[in-house]
Biopython code that builds the backbone (N, CA, C, O; Angstrom):
import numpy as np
from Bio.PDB.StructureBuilder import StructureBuilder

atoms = [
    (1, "UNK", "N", (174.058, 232.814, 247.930)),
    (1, "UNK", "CA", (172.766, 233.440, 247.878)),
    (1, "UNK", "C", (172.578, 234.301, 249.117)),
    (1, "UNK", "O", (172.881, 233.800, 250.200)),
    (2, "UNK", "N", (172.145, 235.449, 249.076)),
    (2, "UNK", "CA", (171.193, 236.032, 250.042)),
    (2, "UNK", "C", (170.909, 235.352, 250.648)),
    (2, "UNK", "O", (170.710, 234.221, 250.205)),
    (3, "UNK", "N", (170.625, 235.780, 252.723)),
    (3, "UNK", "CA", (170.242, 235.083, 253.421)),
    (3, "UNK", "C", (168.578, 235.534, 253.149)),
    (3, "UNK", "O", (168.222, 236.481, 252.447)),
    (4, "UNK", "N", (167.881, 234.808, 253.728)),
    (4, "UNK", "CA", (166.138, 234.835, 254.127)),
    (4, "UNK", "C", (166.383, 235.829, 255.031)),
    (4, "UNK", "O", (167.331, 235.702, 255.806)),
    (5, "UNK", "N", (165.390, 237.207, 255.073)),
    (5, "UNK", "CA", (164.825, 238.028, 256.101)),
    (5, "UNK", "C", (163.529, 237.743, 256.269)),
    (5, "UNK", "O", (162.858, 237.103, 255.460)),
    (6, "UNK", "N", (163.050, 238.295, 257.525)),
    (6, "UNK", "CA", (162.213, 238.083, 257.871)),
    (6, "UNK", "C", (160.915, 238.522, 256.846)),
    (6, "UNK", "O", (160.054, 237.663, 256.654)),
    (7, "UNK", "N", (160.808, 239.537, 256.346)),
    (7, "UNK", "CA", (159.881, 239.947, 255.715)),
    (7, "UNK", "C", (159.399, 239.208, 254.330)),
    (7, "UNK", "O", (158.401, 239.446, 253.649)),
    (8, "UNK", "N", (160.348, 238.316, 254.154)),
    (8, "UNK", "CA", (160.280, 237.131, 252.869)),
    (8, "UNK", "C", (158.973, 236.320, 253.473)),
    (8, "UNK", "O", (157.967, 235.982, 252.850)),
    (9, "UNK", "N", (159.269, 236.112, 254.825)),
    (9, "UNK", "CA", (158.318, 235.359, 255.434)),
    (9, "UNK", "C", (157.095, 235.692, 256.516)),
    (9, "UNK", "O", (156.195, 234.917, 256.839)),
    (10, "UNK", "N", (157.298, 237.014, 256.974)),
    (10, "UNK", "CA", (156.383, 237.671, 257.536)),
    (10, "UNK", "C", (154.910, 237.413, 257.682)),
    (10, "UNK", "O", (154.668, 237.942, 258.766)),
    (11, "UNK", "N", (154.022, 237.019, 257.327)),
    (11, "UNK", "CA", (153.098, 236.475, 257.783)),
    (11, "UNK", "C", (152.925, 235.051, 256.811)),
    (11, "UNK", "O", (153.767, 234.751, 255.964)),
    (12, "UNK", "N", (151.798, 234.304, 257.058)),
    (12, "UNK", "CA", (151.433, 233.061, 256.573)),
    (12, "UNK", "C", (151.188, 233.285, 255.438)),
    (12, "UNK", "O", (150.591, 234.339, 255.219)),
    (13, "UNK", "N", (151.619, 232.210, 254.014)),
    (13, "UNK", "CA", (151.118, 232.434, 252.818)),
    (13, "UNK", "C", (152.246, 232.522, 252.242)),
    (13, "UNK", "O", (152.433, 231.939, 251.174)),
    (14, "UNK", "N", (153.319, 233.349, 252.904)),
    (14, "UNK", "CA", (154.526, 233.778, 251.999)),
    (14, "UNK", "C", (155.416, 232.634, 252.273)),
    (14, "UNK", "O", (155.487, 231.867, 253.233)),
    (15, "UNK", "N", (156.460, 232.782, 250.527)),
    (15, "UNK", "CA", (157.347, 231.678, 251.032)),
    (15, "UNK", "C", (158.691, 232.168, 250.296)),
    (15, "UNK", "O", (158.959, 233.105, 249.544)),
    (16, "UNK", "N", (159.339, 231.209, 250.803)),
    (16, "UNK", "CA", (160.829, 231.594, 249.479)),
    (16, "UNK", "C", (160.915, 230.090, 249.030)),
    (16, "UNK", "O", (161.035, 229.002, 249.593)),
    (17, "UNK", "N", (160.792, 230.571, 247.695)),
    (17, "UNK", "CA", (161.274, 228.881, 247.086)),
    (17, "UNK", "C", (162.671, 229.078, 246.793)),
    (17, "UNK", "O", (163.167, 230.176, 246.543)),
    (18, "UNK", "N", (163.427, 227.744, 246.840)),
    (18, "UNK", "CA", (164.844, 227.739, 246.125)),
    (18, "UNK", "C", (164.850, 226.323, 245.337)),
    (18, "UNK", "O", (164.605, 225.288, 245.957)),
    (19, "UNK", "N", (165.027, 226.314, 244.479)),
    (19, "UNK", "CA", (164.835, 225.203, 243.445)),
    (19, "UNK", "C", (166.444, 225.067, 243.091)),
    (19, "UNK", "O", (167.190, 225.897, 242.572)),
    (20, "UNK", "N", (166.823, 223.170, 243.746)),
    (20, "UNK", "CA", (168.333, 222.868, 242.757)),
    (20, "UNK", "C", (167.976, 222.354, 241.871)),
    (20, "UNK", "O", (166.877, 221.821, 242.020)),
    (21, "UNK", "N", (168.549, 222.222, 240.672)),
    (21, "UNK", "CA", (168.134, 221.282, 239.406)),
    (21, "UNK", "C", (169.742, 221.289, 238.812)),
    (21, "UNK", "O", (170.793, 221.811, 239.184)),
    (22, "UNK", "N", (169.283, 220.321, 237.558)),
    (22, "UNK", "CA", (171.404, 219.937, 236.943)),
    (22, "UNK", "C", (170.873, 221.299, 236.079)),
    (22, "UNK", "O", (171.897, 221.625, 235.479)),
    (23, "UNK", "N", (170.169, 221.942, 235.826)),
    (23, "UNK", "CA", (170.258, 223.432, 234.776)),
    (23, "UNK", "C", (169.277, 224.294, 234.791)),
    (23, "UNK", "O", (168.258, 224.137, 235.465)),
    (24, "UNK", "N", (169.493, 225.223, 234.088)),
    (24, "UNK", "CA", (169.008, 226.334, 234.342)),
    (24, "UNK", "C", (167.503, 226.219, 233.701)),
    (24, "UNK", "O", (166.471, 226.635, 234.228)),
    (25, "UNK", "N", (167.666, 225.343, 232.032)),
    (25, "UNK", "CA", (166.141, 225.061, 231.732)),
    (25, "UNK", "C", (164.839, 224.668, 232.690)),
    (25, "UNK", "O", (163.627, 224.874, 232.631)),
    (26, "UNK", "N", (165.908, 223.868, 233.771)),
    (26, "UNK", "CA", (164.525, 222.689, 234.342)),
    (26, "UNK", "C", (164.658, 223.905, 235.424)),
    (26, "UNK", "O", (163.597, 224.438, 235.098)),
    (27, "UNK", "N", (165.003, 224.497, 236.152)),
    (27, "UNK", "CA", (164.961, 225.758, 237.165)),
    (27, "UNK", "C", (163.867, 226.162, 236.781)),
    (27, "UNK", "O", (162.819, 225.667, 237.198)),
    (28, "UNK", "N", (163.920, 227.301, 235.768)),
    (28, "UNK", "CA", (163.017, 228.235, 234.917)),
    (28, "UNK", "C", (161.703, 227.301, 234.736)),
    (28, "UNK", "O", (160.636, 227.834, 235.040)),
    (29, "UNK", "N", (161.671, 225.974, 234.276)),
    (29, "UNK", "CA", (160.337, 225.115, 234.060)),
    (29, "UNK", "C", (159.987, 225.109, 235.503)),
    (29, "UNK", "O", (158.775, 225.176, 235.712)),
    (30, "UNK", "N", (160.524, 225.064, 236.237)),
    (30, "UNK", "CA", (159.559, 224.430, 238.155)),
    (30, "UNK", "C", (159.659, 225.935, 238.155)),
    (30, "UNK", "O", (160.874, 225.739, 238.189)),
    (31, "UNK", "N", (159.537, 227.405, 238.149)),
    (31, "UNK", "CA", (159.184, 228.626, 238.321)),
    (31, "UNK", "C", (158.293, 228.936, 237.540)),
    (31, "UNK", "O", (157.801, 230.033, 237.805)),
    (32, "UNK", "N", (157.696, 228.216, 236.316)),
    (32, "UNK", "CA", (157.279, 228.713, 235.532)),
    (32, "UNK", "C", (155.760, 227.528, 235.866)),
    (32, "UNK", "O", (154.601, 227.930, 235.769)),
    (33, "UNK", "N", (156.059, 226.368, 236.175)),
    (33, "UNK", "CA", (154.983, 225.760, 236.796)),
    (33, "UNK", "C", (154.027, 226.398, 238.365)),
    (33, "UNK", "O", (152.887, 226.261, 238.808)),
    (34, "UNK", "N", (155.311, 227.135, 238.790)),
    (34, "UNK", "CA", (154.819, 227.714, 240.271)),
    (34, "UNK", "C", (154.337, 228.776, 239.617)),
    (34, "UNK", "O", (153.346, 229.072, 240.284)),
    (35, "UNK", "N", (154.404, 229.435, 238.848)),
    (35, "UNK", "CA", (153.844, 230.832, 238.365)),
    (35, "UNK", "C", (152.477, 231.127, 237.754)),
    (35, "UNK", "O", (151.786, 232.127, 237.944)),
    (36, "UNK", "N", (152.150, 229.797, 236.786)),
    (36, "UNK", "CA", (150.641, 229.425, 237.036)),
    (36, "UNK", "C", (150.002, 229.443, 237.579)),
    (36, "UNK", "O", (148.827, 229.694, 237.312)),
    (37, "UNK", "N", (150.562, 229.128, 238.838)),
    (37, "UNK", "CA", (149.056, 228.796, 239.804)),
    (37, "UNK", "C", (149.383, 229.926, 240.803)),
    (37, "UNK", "O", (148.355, 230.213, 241.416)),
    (38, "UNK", "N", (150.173, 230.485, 241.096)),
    (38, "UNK", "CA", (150.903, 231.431, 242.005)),
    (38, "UNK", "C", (151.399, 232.713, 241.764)),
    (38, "UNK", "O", (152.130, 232.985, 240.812)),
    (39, "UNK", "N", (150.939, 233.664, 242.777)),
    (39, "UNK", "CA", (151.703, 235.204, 242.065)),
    (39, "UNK", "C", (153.080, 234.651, 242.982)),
    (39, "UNK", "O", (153.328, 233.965, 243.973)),
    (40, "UNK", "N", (153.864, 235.548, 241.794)),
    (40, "UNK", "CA", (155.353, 235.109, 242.356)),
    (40, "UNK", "C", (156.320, 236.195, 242.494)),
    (40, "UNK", "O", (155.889, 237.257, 242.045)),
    (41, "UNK", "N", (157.350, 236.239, 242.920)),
    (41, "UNK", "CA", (157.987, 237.432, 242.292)),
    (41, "UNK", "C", (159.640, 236.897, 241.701)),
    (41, "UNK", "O", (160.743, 237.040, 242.228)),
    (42, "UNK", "N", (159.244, 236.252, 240.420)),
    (42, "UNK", "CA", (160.348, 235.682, 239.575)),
    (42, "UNK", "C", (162.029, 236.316, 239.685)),
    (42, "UNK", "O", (162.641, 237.376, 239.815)),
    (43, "UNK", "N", (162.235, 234.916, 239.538)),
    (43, "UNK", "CA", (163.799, 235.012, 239.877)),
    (43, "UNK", "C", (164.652, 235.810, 237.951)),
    (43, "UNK", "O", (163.827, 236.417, 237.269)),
    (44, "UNK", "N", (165.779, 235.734, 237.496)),
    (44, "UNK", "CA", (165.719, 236.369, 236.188)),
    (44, "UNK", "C", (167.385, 235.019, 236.078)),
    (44, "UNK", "O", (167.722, 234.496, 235.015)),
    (45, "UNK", "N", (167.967, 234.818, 237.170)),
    (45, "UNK", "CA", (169.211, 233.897, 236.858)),
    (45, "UNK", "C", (169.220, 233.004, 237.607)),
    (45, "UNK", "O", (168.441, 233.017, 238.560)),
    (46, "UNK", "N", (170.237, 231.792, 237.380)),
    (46, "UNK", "CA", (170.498, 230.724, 238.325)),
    (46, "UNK", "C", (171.897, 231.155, 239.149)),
    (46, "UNK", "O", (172.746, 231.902, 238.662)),
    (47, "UNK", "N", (171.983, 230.557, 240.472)),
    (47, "UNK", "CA", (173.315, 231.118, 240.444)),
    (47, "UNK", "C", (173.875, 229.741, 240.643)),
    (47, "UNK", "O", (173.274, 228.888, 241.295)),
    (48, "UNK", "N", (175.282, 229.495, 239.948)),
    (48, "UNK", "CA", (176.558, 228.229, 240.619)),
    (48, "UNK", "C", (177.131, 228.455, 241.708)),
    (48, "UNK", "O", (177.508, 229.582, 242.030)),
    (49, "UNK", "N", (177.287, 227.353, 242.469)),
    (49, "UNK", "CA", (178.150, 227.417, 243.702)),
    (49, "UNK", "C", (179.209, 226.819, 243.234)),
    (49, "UNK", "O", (179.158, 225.758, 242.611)),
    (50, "UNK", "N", (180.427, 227.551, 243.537)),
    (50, "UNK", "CA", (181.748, 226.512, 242.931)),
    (50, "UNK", "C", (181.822, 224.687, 243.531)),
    (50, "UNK", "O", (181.648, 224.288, 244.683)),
    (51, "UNK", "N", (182.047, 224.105, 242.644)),
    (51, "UNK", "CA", (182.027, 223.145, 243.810)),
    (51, "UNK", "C", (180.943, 221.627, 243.652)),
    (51, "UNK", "O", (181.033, 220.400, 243.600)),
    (52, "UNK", "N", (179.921, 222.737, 243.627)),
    (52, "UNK", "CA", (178.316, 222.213, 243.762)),
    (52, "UNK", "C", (177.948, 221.555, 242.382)),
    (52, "UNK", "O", (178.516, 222.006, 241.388)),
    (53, "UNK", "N", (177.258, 220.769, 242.269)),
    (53, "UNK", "CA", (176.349, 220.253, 241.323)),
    (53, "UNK", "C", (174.916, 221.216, 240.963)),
    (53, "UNK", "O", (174.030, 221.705, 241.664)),
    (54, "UNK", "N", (175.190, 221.198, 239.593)),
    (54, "UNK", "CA", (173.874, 222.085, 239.163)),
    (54, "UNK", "C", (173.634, 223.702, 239.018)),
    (54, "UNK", "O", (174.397, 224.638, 238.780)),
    (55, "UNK", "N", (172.398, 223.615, 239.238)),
    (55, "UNK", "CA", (172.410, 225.455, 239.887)),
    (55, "UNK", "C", (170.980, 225.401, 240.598)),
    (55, "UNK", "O", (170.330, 224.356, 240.647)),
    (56, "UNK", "N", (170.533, 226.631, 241.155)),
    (56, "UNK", "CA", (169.960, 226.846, 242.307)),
    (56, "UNK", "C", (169.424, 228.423, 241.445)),
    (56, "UNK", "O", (169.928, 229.194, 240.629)),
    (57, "UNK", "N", (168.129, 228.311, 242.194)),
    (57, "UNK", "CA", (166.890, 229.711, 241.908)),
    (57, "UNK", "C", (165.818, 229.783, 242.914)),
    (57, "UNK", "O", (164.976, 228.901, 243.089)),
    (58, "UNK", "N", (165.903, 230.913, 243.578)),
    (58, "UNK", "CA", (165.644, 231.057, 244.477)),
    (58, "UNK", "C", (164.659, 232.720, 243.963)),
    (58, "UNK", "O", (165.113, 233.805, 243.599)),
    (59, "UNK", "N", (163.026, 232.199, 244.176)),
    (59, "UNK", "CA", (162.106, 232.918, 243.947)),
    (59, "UNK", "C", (161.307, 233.698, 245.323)),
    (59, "UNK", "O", (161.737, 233.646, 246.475)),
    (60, "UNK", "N", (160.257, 234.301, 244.959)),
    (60, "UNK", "CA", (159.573, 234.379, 246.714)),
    (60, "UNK", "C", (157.698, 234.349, 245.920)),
    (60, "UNK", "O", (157.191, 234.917, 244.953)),
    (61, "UNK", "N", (157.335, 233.655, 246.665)),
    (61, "UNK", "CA", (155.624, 233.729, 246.684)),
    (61, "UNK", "C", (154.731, 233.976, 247.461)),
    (61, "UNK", "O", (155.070, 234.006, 248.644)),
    (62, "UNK", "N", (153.513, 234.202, 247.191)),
    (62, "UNK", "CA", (152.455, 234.781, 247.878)),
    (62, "UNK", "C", (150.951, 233.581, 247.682)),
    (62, "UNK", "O", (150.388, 233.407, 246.601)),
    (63, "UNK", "N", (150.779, 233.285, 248.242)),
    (63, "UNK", "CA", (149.571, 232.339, 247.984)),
    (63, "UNK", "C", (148.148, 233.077, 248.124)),
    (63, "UNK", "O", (147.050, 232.535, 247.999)),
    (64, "UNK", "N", (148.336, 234.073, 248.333)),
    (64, "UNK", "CA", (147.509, 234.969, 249.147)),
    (64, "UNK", "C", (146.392, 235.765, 247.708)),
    (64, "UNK", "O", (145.166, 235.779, 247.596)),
    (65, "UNK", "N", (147.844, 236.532, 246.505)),
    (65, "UNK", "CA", (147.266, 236.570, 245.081)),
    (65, "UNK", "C", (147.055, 235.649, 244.229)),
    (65, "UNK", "O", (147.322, 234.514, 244.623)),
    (66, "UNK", "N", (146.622, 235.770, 243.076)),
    (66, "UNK", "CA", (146.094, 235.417, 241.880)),
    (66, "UNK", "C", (147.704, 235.407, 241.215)),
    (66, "UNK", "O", (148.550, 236.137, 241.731)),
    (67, "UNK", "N", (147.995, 234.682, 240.243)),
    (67, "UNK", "CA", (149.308, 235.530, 239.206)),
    (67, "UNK", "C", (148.379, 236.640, 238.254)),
    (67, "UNK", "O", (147.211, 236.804, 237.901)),
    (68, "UNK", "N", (149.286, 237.070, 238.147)),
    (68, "UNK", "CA", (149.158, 238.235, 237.315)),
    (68, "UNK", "C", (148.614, 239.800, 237.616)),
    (68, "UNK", "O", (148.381, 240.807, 236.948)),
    (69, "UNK", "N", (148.540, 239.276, 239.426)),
    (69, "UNK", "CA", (147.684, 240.494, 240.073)),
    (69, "UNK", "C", (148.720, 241.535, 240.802)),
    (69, "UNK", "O", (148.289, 242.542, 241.365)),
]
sb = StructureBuilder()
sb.init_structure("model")
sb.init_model(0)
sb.init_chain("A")
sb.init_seg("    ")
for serial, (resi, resn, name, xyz) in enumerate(atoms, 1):
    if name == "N":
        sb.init_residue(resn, " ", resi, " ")
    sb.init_atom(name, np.array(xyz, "f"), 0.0, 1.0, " ", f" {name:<3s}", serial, name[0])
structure = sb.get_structure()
């Protein structure tokens, strides 16, 4: 994955989520629970790490909007 820059996190409010789960369904469900209540700026894949268990999604949020704003 991409490292975190600063501007992911740049002032208070913002965050980067990274969600592991064993698949891509339950990923997409905990983004899709954060997206309710949260403007987000949605992830579209999971990525595998060779090796690793599962997969990993890595979103960024704003607590600051509404979703959908």
């Amino acid at each position: 994955m991409r490292q975190i820059n600063e501007a992911h996190v740049a002032v208070p409010g913002l965050a980067v989520v990274e969600v592991a789960a064993a698949d891509d369904e339950t990923a997409f469900e905990v983004q899709e629970l954060l997206a309710a209540r949260y403007a987000i700026a949605p992830a579209d894949r999971t990525i595998r790490e060779p090796g690793e268990p599962g997969v990993r999604l890595r979103f960024f949020l704003d607590l600051h909007q509404k979703p959908g704003s």
